[in-house]
KOLZA-874692 format. One line per 2 residues: number of its first residue (from 1); for each residue x, y, z of N, C-alpha, C. Coordinates in steps of 0.001 Angstrom, whole numbers, plus 500000, padded with zeros to 6 digits. Layout:
! KOLZA-874692
NUM) X,Y,Z,X,Y,Z,X,Y,Z ~ ...
! end
This chain:
! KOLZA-874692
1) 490664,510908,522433,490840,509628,521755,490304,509692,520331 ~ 489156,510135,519970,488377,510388,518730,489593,510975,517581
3) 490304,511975,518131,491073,512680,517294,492205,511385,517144 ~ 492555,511203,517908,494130,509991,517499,493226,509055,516750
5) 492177,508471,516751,491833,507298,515617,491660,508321,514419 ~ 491115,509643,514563,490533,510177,512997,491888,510469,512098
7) 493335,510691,513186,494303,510844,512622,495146,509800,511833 ~ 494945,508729,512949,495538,507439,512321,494949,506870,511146
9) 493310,507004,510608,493354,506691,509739,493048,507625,508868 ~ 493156,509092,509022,493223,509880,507878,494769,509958,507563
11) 496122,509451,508158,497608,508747,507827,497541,507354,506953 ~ 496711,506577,507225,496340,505269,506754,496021,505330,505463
13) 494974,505806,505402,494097,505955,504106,494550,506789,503014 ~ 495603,507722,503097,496435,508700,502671,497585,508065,501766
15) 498106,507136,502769,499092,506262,502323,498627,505360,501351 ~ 497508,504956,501231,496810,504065,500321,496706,504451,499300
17) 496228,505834,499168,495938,506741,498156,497840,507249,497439 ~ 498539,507286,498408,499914,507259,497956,500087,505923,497611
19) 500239,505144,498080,501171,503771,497599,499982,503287,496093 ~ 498750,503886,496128,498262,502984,494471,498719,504274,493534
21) 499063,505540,493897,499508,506473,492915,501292,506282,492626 ~ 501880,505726,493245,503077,505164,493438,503268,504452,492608
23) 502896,503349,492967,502351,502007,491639,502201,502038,490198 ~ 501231,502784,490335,500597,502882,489075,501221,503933,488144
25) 502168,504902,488938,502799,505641,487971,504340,504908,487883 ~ 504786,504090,488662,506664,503437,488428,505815,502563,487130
27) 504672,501699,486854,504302,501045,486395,504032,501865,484368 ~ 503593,502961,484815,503777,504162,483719,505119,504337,483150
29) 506430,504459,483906,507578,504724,483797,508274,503441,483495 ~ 507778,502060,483438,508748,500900,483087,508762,500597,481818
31) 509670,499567,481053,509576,499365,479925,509252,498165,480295 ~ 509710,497133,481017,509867,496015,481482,508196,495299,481377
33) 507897,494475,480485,506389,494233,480906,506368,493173,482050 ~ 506697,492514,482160,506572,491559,483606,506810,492350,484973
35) 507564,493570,484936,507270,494490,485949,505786,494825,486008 ~ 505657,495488,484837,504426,496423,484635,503409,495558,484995
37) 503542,494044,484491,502431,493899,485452,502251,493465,486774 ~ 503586,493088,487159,503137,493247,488704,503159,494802,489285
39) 503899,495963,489051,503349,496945,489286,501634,497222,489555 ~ 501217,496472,489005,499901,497239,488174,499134,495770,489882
41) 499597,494553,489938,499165,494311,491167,499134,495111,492316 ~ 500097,495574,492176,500928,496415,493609,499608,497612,493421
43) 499846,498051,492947,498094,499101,492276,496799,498964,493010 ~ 496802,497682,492455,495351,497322,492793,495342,496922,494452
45) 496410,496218,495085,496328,496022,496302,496137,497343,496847 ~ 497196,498412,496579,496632,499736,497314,495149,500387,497119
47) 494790,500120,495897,493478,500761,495726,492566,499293,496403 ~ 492570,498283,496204,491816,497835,497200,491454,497629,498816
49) 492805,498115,499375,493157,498036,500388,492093,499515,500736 ~ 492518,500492,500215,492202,501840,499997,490684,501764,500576
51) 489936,501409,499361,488208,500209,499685,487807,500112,500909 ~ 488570,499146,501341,488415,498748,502873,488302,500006,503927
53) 488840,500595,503671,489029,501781,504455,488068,503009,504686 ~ 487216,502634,503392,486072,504530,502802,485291,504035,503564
55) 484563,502829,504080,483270,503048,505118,483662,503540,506201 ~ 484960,503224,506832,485262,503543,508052,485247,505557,508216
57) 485981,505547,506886,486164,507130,507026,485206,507912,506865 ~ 484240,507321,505783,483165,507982,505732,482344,508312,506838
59) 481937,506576,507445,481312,507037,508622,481920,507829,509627 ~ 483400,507745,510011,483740,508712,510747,484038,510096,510480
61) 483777,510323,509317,483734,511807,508927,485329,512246,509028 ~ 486180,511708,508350,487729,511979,508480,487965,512401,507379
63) 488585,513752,507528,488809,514235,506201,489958,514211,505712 ~ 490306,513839,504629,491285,513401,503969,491595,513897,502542
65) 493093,514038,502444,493574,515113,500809,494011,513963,499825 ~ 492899,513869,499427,493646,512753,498339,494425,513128,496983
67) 494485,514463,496875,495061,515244,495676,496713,515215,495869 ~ 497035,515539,497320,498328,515828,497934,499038,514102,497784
69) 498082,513541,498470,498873,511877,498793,498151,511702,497282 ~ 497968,511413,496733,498289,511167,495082,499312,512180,494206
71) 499603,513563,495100,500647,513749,493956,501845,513273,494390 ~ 502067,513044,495651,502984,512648,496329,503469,511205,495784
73) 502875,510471,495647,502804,509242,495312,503539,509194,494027 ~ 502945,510309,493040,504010,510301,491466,505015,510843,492075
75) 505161,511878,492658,506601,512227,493063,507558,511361,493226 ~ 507693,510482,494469,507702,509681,495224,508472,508272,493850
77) 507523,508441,492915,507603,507329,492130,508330,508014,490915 ~ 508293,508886,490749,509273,509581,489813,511235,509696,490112
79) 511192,509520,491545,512490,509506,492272,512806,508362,491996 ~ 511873,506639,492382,512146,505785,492491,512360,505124,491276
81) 512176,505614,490328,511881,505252,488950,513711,505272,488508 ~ 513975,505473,489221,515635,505864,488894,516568,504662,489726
83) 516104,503885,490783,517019,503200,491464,516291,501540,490577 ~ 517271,500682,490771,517485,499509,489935,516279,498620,491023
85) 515982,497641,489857,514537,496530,490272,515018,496303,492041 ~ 515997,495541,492260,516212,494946,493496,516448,495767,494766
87) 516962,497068,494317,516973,498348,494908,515430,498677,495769 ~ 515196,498646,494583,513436,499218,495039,512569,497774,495617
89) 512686,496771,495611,512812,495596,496072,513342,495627,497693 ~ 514209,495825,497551,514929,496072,498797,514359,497402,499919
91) 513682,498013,499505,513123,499505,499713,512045,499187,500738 ~ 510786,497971,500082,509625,498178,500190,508994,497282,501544
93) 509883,496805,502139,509626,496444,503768,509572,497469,504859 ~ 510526,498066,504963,510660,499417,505735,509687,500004,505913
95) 508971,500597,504352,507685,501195,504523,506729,500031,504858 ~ 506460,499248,504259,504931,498109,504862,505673,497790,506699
97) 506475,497798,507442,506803,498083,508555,506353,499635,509097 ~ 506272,500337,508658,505769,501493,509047,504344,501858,509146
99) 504051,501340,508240,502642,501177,508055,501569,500038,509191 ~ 502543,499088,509152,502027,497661,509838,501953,498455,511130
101) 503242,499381,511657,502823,500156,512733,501931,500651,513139 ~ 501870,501742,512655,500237,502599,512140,499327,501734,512460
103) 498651,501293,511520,497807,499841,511820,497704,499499,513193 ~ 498779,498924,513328,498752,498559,514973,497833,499192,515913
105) 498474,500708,515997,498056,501431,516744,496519,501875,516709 ~ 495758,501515,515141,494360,501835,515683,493625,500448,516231
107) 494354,499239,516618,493631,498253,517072,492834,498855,518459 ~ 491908,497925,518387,490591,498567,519268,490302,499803,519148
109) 490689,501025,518514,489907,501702,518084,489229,501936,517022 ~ 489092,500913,515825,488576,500599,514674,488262,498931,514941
111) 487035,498624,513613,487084,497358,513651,488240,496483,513644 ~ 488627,495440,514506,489694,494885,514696,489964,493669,513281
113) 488789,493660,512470,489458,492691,511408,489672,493427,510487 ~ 488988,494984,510523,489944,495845,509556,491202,496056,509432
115) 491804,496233,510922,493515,496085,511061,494134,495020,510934 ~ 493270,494051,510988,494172,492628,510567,494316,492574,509199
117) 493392,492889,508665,493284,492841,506947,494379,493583,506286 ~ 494278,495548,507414,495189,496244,506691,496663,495769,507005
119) 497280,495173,508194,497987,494091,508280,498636,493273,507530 ~ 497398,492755,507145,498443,491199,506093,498189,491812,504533
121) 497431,492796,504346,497922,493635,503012,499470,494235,503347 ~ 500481,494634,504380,501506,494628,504465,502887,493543,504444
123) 501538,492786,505260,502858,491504,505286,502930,491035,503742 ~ 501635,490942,503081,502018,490454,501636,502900,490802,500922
125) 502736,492509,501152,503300,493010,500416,505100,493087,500581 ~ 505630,493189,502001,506880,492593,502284,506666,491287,501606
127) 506114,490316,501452,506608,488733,501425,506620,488857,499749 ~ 505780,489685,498566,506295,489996,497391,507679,490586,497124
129) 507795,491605,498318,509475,492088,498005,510437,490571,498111 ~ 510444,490550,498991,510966,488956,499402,511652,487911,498746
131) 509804,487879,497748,510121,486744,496584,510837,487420,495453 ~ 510263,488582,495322,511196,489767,494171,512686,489310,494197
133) 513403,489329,495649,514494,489603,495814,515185,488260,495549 ~ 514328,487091,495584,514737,485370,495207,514574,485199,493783
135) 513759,486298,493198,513495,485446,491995,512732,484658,491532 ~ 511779,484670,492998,510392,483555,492678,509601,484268,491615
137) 509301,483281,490515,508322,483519,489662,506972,483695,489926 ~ 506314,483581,491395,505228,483298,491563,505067,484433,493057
139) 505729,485726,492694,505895,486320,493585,504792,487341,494176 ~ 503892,487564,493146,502399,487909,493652,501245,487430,494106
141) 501855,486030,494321,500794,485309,495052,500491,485211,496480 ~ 501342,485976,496982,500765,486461,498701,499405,487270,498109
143) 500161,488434,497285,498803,489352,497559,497945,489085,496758 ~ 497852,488335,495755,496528,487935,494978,496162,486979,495762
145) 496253,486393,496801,495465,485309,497831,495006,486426,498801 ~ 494961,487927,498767,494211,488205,499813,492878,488527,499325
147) 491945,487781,499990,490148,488244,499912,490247,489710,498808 ~ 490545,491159,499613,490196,491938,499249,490625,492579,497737
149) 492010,492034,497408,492312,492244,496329,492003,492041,494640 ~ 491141,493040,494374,490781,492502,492719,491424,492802,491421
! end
């Protein structure tokens, strides 16, 4: 059992470290400033989300490549940097569904309001694609209403 939680969140925490290197480099690559700065939210939710995560790993001694899932992340964002706003809009449920999975699966074996947290840092982040895809002007306000995000 020890090994499936150290895995799930050395997958977790990886992804965090991918999705704020993701971010922060499509956010490098835009001209668009009202992207750039919600990019640059999308950023900070992963790196805060990220946060949440280092006591757990630390204390559990999970070792983790943050060089790989950060280059991955520009990669990743160097591809995406090529498909149109609503495109990539359209993209970014699938993965926070994949993730929300993940998550899932370490309930009860991690603190359980950690997975809720890492949770609705997904759902936000679907419910920003969402508003992306309507046009709401006020489309980062899921995830700037979460606690952890600064």
């Amino acid at each position: 059992m020890a090994a499936d939680v150290t895995e799930l969140l050395r997958q977790a925490y990886e992804g965090e470290v991918l999705g704020e290197a993701f971010f922060g480099r499509l956010g490098e690559l835009t001209d668009d400033a009202d992207r750039k700065v919600k990019l640059d939210v999308l950023r900070r939710l992963e790196k805060s989300t990220k946060a949440l995560m280092a006591t757990t790993i630390e204390r559990l001694g999970v070792a983790v490549n943050e060089e790989d899932a950060k280059r991955s992340g520009e990669q990743f964002a160097d591809g995406a940097a090529q498909l149109a706003w609503d495109e990539l809009m359209a993209s970014l449920p699938e993965g926070t569904k994949q993730y929300a999975d993940l998550y899932e699966r370490m309930r009860g074996l991690v603190d359980d309001d950690l997975v809720d947290r890492l949770i609705a840092h997904e759902a936000a982040l679907s419910e920003f694609a969402r508003r992306e895809l309507e046009g709401d002007e006020q489309s980062v306000a899921p995830i700037l209403a979460l606690p952890h995000v600064q």
